[in-house]
DSSP file (Angstrom, degrees, kcal/mol; ACC not computed):
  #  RESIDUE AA STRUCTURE BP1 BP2  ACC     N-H-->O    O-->H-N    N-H-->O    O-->H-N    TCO  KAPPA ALPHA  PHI   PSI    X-CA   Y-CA   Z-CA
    1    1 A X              0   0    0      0, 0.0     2,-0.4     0, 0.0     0, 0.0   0.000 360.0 360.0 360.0 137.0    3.0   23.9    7.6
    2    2 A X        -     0   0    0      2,-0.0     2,-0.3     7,-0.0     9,-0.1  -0.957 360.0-142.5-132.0 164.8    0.4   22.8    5.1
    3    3 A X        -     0   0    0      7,-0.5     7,-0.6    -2,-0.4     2,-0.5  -0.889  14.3-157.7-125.9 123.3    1.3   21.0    2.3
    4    4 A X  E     -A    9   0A   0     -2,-0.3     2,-0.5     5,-0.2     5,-0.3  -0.904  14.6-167.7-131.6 133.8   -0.2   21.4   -1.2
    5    5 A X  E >  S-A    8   0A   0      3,-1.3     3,-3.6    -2,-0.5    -2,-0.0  -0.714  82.2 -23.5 -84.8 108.7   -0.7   19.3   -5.0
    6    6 A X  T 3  S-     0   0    0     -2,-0.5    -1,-0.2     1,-0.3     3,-0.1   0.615 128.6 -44.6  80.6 -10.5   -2.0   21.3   -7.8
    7    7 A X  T 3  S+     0   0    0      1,-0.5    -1,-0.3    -3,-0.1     2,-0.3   0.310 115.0 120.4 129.5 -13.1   -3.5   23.7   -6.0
    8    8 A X  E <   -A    5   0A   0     -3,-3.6    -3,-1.3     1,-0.1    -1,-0.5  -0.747  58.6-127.4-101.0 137.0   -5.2   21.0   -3.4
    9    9 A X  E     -A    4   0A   0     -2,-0.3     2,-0.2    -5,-0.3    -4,-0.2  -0.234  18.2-156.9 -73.0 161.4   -4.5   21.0    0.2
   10   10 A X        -     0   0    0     -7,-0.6    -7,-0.5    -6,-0.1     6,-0.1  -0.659  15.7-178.4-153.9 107.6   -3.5   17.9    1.7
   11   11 A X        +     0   0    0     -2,-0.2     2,-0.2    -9,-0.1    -1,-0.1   0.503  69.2  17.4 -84.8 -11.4   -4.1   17.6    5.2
   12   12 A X  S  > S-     0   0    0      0, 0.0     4,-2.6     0, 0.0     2,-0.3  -0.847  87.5 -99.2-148.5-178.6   -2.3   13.5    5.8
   13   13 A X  T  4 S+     0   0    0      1,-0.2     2,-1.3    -2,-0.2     3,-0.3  -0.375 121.8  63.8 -93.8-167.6   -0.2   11.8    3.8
   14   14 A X  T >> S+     0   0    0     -2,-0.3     4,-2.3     1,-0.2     3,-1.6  -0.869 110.9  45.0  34.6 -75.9   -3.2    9.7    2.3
   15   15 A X  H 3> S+     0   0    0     -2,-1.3     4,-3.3     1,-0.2     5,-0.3   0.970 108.9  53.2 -43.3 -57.6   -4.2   13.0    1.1
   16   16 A X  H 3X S+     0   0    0     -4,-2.6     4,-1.5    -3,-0.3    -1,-0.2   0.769 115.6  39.2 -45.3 -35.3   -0.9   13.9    0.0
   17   17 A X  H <> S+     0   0    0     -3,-1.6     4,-2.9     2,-0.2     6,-0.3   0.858 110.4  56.8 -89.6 -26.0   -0.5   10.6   -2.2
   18   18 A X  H  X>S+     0   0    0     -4,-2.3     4,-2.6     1,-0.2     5,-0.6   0.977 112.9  44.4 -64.4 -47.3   -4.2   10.4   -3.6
   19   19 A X  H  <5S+     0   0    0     -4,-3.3    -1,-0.2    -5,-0.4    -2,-0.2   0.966 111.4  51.1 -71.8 -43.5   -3.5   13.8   -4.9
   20   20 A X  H  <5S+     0   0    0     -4,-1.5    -2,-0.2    -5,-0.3    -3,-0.1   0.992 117.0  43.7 -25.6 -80.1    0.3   12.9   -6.3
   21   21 A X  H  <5S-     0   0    0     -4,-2.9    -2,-0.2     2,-0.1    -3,-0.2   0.902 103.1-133.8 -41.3 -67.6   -1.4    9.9   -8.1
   22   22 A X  T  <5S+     0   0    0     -4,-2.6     2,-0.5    -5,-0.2    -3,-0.2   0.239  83.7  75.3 106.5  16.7   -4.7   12.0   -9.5
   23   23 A X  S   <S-     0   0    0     -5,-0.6     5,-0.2    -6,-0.3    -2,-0.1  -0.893  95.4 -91.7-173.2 136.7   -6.7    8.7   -8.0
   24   24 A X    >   -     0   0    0     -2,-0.5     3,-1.2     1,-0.1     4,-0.4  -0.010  36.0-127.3 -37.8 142.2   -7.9    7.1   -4.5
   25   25 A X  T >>>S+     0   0    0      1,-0.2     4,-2.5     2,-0.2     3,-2.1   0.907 101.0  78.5 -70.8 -34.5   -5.2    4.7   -3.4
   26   26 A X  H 3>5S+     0   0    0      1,-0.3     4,-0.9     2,-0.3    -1,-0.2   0.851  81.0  62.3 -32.1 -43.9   -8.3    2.2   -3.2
   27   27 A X  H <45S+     0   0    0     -3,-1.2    -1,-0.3     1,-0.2    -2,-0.2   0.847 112.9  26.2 -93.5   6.5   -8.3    1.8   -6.2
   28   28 A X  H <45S+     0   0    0     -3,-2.1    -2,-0.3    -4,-0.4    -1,-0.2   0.678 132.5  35.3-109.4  -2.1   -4.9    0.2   -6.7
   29   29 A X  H  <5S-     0   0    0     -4,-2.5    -3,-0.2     1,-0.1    -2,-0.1   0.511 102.7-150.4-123.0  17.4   -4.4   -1.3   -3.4
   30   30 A X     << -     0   0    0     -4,-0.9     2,-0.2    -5,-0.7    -1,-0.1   0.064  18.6 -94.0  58.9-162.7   -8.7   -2.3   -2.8
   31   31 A X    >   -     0   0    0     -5,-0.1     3,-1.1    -4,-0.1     2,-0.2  -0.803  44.0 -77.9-147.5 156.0  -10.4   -2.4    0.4
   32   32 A X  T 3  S+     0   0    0     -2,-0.2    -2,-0.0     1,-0.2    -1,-0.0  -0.417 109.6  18.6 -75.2 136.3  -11.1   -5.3    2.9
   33   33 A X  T 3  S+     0   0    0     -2,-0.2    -1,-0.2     1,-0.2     2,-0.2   0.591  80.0 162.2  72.7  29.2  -13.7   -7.6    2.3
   34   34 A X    <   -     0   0    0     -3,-1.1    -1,-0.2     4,-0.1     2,-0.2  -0.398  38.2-119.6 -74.9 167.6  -14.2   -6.9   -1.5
   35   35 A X     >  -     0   0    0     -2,-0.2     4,-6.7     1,-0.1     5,-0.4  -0.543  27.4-109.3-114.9 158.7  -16.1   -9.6   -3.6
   36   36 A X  H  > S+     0   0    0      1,-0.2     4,-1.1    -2,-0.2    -1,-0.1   0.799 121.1  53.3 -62.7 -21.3  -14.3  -11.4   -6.7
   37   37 A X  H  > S+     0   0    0      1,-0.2     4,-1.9     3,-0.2    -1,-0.2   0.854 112.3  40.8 -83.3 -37.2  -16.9   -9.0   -9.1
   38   38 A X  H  > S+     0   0    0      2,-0.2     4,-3.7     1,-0.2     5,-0.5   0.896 113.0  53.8 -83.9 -41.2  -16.0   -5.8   -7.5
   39   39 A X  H  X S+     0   0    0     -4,-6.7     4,-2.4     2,-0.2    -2,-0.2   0.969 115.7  49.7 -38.8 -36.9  -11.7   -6.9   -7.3
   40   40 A X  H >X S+     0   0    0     -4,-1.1     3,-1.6    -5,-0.4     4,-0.9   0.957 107.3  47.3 -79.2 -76.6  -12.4   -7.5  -11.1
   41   41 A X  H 3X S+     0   0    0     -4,-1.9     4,-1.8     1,-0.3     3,-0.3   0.719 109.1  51.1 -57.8 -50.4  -13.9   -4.6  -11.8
   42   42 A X  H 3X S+     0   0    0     -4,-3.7     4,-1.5     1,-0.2    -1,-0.3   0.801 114.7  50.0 -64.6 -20.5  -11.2   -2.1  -10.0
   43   43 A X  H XX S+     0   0    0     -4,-2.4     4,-1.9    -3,-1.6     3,-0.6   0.988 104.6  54.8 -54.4 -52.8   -8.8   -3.8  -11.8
   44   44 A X  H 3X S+     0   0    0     -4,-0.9     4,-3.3     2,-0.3    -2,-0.2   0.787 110.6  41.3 -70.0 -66.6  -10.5   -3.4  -14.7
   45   45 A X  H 3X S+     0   0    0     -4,-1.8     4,-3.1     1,-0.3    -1,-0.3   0.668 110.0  60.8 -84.0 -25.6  -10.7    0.4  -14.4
   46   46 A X  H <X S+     0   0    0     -4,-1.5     4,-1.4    -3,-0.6     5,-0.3   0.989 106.2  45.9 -71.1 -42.0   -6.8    0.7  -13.1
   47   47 A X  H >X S+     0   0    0     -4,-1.9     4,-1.5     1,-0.3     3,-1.1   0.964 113.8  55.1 -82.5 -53.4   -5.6   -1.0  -16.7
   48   48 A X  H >X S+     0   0    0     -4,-3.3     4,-2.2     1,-0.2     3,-1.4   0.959 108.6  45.7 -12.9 -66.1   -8.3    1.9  -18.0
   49   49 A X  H 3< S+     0   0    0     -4,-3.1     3,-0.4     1,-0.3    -2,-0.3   0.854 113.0  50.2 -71.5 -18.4   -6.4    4.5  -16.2
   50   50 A X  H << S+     0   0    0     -4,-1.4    -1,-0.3    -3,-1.1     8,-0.2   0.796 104.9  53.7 -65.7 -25.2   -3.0    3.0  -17.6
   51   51 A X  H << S+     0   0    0     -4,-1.5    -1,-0.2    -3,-1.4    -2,-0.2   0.634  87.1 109.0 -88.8 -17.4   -4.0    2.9  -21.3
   52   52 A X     <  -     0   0    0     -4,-2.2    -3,-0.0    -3,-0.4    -4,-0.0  -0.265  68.5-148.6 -50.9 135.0   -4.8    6.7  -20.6
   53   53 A X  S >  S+     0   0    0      1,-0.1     3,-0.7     2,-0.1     4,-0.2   0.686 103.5  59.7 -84.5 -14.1   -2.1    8.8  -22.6
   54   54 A X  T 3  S+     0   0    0      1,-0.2    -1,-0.1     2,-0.1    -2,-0.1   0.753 111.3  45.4 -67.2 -16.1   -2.7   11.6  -19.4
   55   55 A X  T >  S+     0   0    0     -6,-0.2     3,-1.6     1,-0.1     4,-0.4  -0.088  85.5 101.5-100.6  24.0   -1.5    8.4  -17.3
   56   56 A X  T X  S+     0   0    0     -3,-0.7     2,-3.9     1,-0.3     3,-1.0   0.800  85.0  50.8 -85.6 -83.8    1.7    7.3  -19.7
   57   57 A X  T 3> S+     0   0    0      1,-0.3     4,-2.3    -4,-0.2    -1,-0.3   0.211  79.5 107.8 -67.5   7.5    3.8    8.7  -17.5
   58   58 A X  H <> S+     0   0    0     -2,-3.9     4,-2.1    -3,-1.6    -1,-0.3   0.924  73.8  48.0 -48.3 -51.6    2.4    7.0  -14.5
   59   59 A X  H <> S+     0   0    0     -3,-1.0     4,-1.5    -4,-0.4    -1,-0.2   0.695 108.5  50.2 -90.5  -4.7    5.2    4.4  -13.6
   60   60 A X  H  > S+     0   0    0     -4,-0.2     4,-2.3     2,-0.2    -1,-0.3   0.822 109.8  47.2 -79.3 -34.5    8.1    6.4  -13.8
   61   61 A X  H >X S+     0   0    0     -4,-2.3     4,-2.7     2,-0.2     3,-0.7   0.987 117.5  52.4 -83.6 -42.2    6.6    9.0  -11.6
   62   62 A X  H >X S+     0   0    0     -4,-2.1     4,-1.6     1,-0.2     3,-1.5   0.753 112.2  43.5  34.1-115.6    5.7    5.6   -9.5
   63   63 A X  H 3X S+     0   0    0     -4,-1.5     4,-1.6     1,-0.2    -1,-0.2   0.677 114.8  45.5 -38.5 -43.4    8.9    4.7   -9.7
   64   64 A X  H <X S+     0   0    0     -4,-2.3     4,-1.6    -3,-0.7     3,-0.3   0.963 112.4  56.6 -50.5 -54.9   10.4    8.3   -8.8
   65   65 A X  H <X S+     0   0    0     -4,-2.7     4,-1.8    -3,-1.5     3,-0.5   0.895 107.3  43.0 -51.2 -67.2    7.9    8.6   -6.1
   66   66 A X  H  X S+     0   0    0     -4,-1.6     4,-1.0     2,-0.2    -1,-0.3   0.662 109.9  60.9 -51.5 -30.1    8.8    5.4   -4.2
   67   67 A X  H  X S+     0   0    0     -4,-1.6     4,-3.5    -3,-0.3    -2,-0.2   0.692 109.5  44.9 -65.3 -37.3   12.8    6.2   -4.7
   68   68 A X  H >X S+     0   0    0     -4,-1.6     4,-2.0    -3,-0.5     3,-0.8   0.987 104.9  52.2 -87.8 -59.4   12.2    9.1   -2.9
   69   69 A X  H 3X S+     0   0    0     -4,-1.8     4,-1.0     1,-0.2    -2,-0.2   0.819 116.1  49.0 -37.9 -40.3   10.1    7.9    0.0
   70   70 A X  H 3< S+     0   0    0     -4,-1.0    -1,-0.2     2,-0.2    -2,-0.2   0.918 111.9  48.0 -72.8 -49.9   13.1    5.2    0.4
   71   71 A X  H X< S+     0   0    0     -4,-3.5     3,-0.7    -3,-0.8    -2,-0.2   0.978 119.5  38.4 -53.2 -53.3   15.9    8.0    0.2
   72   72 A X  H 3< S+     0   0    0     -4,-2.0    -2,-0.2     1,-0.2    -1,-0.2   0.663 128.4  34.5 -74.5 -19.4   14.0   10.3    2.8
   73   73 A X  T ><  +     0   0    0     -4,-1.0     3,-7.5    -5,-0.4     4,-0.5  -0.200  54.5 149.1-150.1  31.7   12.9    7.3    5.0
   74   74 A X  G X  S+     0   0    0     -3,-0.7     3,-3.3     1,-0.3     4,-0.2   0.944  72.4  74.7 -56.2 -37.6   15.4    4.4    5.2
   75   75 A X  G >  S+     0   0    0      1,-0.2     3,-0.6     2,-0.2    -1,-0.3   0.671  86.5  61.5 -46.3 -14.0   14.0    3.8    8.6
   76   76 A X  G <  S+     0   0    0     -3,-7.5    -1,-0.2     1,-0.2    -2,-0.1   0.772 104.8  54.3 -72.0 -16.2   10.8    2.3    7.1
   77   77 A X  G <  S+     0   0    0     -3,-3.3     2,-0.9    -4,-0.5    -2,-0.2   0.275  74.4 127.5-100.1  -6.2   13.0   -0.1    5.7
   78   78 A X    <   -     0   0    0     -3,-0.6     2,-0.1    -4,-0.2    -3,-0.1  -0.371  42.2-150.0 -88.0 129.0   15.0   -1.7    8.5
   79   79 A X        -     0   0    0     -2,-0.9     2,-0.4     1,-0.0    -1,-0.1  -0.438  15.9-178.5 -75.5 140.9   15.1   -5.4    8.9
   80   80 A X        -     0   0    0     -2,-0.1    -1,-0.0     0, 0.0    -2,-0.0  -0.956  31.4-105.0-147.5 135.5   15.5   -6.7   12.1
   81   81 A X        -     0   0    0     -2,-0.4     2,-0.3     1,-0.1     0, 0.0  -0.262  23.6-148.2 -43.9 124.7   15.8  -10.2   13.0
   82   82 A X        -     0   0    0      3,-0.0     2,-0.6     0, 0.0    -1,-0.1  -0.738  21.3-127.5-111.4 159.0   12.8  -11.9   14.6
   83   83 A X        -     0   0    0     -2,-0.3     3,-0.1     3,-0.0     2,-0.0  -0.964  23.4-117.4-119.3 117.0   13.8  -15.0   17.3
   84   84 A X        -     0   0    0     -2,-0.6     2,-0.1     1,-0.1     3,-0.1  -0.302  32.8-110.1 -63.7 144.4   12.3  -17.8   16.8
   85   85 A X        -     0   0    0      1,-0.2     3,-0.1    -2,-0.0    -1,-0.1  -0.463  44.9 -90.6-113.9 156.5   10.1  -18.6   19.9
   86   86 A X        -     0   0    0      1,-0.2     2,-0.3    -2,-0.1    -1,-0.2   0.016  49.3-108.4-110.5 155.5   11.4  -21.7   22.0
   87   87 A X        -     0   0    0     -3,-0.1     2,-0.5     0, 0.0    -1,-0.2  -0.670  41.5-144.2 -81.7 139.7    9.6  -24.9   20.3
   88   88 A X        -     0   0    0     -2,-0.3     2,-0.1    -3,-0.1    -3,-0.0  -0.983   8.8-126.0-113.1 143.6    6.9  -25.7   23.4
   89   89 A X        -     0   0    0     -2,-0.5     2,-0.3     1,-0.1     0, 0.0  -0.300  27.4-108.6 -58.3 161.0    6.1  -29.7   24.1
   90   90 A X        -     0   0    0     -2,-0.1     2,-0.7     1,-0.0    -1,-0.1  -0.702  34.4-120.2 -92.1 133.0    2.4  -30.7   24.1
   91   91 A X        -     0   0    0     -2,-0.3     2,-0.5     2,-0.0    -1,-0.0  -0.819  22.5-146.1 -78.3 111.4    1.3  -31.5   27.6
   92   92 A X        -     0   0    0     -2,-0.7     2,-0.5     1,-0.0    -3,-0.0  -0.693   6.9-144.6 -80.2 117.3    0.2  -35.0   27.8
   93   93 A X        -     0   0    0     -2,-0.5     3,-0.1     3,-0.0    -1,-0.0  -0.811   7.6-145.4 -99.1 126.4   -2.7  -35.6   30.4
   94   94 A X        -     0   0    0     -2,-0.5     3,-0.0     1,-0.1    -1,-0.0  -0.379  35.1 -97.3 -78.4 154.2   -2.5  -38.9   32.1
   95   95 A X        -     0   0    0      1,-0.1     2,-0.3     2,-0.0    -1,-0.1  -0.200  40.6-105.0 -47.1 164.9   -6.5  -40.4   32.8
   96   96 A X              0   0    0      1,-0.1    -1,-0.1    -3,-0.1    -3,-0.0  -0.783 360.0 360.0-104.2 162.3   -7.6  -39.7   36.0
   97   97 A X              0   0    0     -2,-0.3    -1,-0.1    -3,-0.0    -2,-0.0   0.358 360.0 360.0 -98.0 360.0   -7.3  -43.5   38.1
């Protein structure tokens, strides 16, 4: 089954959201090892895409988006208790005599 936005194929779900959104997930959730100039700048250009009136309706569908992912998918969402791992003592090494 292939699955399509707008007319655009979308071959993973990466595809699938970039095309949802209209814009690379990069630029809201950045990439490893950016510099403080470039962080600033893709900020810079998301608060652009918000002030867009083609974008007003951005966080509700946001909001929608995620609602659904949560309905469809509770299993992404289960908490499970981690066990805290047994405290270990320091081994003290005597000099040698």
């Amino acid at each position: 089954m292939r699955s399509f936005v707008s007319g655009h194929r979308a071959d993973s779900p990466r595809d699938f959201l970039e095309l949802a959104l209209g814009t690379p997930l990069e630029l809201w959730l950045g990439v490893d090892g950016e510099s403080e100039e470039e962080r600033a700048a893709r900020l810079d250009a998301a608060r652009d895409i918000l002030t867009d009136p083609d974008y007003s309706s951005m966080p509700d569908d946001l909001i929608r988006l995620a609602a659904q992912v949560v309905d469809c998918h509770p299993e992404l969402f289960d908490v499970l208790p981690l066990t805290r791992p047994a405290r270990r003592r320091p081994v003290r090494r005597g000099a040698a005599a």
